[in-house]
N, C-alpha and C positions, 0 to 999 in steps of 0.2 A: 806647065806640066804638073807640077803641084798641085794647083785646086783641079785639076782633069783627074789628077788620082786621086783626090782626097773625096772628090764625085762618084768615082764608079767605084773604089775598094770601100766594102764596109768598112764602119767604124768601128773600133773598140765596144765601144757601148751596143754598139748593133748585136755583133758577134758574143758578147754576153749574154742579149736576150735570147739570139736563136740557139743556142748550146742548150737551156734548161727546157725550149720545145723539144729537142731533138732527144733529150734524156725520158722529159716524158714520153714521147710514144716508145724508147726502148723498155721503160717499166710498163707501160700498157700491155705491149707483145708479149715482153716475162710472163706478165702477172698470167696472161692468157693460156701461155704456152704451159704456165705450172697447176693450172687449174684444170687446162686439156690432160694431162698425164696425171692427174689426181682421179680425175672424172673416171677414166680409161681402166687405173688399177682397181679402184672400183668396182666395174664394171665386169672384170675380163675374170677368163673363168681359172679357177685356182689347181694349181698343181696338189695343193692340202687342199681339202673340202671342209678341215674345220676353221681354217683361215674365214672364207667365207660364212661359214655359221656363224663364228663370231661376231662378224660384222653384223650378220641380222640380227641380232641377240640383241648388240650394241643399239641398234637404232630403237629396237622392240623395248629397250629398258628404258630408254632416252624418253620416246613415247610413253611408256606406262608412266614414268615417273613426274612429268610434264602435267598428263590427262588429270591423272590425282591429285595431285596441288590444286589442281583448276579447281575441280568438285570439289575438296578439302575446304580451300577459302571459300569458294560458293555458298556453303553449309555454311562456315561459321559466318560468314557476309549477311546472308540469311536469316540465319537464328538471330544478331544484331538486328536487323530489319526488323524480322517482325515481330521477335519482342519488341522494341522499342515503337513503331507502329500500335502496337497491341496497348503496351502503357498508355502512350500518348490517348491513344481512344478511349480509354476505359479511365483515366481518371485526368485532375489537371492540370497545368502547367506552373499554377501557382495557387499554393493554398493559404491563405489566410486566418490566424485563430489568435488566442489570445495565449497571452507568455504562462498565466495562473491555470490556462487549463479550465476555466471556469465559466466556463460560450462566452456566447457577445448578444448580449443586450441591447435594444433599442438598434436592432441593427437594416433595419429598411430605409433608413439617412445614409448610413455608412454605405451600402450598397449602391446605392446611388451614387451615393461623392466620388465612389473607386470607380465606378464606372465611365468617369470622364476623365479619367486619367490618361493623359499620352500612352501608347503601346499597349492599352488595355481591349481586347477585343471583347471580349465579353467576362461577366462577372453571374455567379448564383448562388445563392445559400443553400445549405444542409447540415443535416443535423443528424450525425452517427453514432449508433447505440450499436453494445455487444447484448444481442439475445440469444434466446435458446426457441428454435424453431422445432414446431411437433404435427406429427400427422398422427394420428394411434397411438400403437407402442414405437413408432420410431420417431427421432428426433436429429436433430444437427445443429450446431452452433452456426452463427451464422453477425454477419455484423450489416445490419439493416441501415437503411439512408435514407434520411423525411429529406424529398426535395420540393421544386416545383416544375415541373417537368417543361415547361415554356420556356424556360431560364438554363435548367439543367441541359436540354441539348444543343445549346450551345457552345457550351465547355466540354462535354463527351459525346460521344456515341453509342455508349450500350446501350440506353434506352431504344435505336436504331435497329438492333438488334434483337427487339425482342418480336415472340412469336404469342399470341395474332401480333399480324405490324400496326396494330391500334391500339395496344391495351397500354401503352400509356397515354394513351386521350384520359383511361380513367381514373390517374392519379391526380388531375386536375382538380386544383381546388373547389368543395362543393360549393356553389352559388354564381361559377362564371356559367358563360353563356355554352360552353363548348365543355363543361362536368357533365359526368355520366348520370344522373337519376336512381341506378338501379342501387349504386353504392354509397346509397344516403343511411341503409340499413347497415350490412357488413362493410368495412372499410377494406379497400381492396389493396392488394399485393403483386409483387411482378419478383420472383424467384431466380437467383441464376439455376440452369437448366440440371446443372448435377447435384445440386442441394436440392430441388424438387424431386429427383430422381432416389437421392439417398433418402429422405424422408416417407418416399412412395406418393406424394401429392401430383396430379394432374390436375388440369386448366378446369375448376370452376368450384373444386373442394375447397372444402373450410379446412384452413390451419389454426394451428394454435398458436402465438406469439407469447412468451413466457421472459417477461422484463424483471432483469435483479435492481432494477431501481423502483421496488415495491411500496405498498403504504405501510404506515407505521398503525400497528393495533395492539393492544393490551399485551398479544405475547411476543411483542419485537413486531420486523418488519414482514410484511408476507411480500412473495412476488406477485407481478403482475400479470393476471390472465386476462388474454386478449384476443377475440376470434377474428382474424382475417379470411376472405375470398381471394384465392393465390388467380388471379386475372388474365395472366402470363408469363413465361419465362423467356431467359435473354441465353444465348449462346456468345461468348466473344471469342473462344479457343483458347484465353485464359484460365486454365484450373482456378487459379488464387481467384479468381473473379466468378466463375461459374460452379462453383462449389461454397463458397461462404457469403454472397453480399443478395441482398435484395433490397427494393425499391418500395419507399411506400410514401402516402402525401405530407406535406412536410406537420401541418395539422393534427393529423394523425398521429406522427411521430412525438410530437409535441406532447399531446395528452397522455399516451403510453409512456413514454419517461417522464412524464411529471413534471415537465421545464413548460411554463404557458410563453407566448413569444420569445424560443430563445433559441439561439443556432451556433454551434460547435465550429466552423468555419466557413470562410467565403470563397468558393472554387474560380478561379479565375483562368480565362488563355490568353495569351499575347501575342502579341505578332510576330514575334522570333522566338523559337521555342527552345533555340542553342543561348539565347540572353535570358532563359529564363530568371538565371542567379541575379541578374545585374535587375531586370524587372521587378523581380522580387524583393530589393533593396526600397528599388521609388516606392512599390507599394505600400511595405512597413512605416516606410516615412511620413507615408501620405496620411497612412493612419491613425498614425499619434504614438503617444510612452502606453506599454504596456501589452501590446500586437507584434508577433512573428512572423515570418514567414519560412515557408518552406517549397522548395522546388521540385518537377520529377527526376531532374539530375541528381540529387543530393536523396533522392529516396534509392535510387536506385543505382548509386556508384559502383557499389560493392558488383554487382551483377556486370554491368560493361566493365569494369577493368577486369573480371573476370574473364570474357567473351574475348576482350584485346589480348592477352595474356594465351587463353587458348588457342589464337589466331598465332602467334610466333612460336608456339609449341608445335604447334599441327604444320607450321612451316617448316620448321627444322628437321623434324622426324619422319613427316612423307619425302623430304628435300635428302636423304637417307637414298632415296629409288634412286636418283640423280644423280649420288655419288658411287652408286656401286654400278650404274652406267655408264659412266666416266673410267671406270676401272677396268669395262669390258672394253671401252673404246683404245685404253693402252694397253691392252694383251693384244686386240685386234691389229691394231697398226704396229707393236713389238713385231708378232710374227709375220706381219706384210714386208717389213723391214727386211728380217730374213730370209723369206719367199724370194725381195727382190734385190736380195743382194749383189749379182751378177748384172741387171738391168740398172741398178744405182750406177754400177762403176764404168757400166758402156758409157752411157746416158754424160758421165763426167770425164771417161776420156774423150767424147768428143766435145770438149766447154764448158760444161753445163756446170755454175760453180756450186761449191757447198749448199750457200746459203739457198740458192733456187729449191735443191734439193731439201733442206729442211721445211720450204715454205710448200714443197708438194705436198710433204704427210703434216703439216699444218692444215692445210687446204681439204685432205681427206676427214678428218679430225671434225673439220668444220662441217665436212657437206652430212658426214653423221652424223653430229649436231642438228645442223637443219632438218635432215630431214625427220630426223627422232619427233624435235621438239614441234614444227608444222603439225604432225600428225598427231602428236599429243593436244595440241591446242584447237584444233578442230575436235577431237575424242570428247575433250572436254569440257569446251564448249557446247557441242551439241547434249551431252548428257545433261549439263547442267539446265539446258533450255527446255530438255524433255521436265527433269525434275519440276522445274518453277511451272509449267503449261500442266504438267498431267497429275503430280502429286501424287507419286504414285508408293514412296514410302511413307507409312502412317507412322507415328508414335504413339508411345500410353502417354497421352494428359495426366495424369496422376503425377507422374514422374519427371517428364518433359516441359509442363507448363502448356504445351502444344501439342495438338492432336495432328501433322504433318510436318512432314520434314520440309523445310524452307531451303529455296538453291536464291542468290543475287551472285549471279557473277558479273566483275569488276572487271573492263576491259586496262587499267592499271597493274592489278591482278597479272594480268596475261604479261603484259608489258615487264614487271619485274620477274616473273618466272622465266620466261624467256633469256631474258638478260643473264640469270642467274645457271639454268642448263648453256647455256654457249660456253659462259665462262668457264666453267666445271669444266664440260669437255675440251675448250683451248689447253685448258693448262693441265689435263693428262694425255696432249700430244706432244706435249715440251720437251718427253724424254726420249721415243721412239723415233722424234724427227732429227734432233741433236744428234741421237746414236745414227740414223742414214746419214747426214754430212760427212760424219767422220771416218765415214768408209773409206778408205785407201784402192784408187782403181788396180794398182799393181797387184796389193797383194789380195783382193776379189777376183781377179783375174788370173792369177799363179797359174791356178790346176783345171782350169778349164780352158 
């Protein structure tokens, strides 16, 4: 009879597993049941009509404040982007010069040896001079750069950019096979496009090039006048670039400052452009005593911890919408509170405990959340995809560095705004749910 019962009655251990099934489907039903009567107050039509406005307000602000974080970071993601984009193209990952400031000599060996360095993609010489550019009466400072345009696209892209898409064929040194003929007389030039524009020079005029590293004559030094054929210009939507730098053959450059075989730095790229610092180390090494280097990180730190810095500002202060959505969401549910004060205390004379009840106007709390922020991150999303496809706000270049407003949105981005409106709004349902528990059925029910 013993093992007969110890056969058919569960065991101990049996009846411990099936108790914690049988509690979860009673939390399933809860959870259901408090979500259906969430759903429902929600939904149903209000004896106050500003009960309900609030609540639209609540979701309306949830959303706006969602949508604008999205574009907000978008922007600043953006302006990162394509500045940093923009740098990378326009100059290069690692520059090479000398510690005295004094070029580099004998430098077509050196070029070579770096060039088979590990991480080294490619390597070019140039040779940077500050001159004073003139068309007529007008003029523009400008800081010109003797490359060799075979070498030099390598490392950048401006030259890519310039308009005819051929006129750097004719910076090529004169006697290859692929030099232009025509500018064996005038030495020709490739302009950024708003220093041609400030000067008044279009595609085939003679500039003047006026070098302060002039000859020496009887009365001191004179500068140096020098006519160039402006060939073309480069647009990159860099100001800093499209207003002060132009391109001329490295030869050329040579002769006008007066240095014969000698080049002011070695522009390099590498194969990780986030190790450029570390790159930049082997390079200097490789070099020998007396050689530096420098990185586009380290030229341009000041600007990204700027852009990161305005990224956590621009979070906080749109993240402002959020909070005062969160505010309407506890006057919203305060007054639902009151609204349902007589439906609380039915609802709990017939079982319904406390806490069910405080997880209803949690649960309301929430679905205003949700649906705020959904409709904010679709809002903002799509705006931002309109901005990056259509570009349809311009900047001043002058003042921007860019002539359009840049959107990258981050679907991370989304993911911590998200996270960040829910939160917000849980925790200003904490006081209007707390105060429905604590309804007393008796005395809600007195005088009705």
């Amino acid at each position: 009879m013993g093992s007969r019962r110890s056969k058919d009655l569960p065991s101990s251990n049996n009846r411990q597993k099936q108790i914690p099934c049988g509690n979860d489907r009673q939390k399933t039903r809860a959870m259901r049941f408090e979500l259906y009567i969430a759903a429902r107050y929600l939904r149903a039509k209000r004896r106050q009509a500003v009960v309900g406005l609030v609540t639209l307000i609540s979701i309306a602000g949830v959303a706006a404040g969602v949508a604008a974080l999205i574009v907000a970071l978008a922007i600043t993601n953006g302006m990162q982007r394509d500045l940093q984009d923009r740098l990378l193209g326009s100059s290069a990952h690692v520059e090479l010069m000398r510690v005295k400031n004094d070029g580099i000599r004998d430098w077509q060996p050196l070029v070579e040896r770096m060039r088979k360095l590990p991480h080294v993609v490619a390597a070019a010489p140039a040779l940077y001079e500050q001159v004073l550019v003139a068309r007529g009466p007008r003029d523009g400072g400008a800081m010109l750069k003797g490359i060799l345009p075979s070498q030099e696209r390598l490392v950048s892209d401006l030259l890519d950019k310039a308009t005819p898409s051929d006129a750097f064929h004719q910076l090529e040194p004169a006697g290859e096979e692929d030099a232009n003929p025509a500018n064996a007389g005038i030495p020709p030039l490739i302009l950024g496009k708003d220093l041609a524009e400030n000067i008044g020079a279009s595609i085939g005029d003679s500039v003047m090039v006026i070098s302060p590293q002039g000859e020496l004559t009887p009365l001191g030094i004179v500068p140096k006048y020098v006519r160039f054929q402006l060939v073309g210009t480069f647009h990159s939507g860099f100001y800093q670039y499209d207003a002060q730098m132009g391109f001329l053959r490295l030869a050329d450059s040579q002769r006008l400052f007066g240095e014969p075989d000698l080049i002011s730095v070695v522009n390099f790229k590498v194969d990780d452009l986030y190790k450029a610092a570390e790159r930049g180390k082997e390079i200097e090494q490789a070099a020998g005593k007396g050689f530096q280097t420098s990185n586009w990180m380290e030229q341009n730190r000041e600007l990204f911890h700027a852009l990161a810095e305005e990224k956590v500002v621009t979070f906080i202060i749109i993240g402002l919408i959020v909070m005062v959505a969160a505010l309407n969401i506890l006057i919203a549910l305060t007054m639902m509170v009151m609204e349902k004060t007589r439906d609380i205390a039915v609802l709990m004379s017939f079982g319904v405990l406390p806490e069910q009840v405080r997880r209803i106007f949690l649960m309301q709390g929430l679905l205003i959340s949700l649906l705020g922020t959904a409709a904010g991150l679709v809002i903002g999303y799509v705006t931002s995809w309109a901005g990056s496809h259509y570009h349809f706000i311009h900047l001043s270049a002058e003042v921007y560095n860019i002539d359009t407003l840049p959107f990258a949105s981050s679907w991370k981005d989304g993911v911590l705004v998200a996270v960040v409106s829910i939160g917000v709004s849980l925790l200003a349902t904490l006081y209007p749910s707390s105060t429905a528990a604590r309804i007393l059925p008796a005395e809600a029910l007195r005088y009705e």
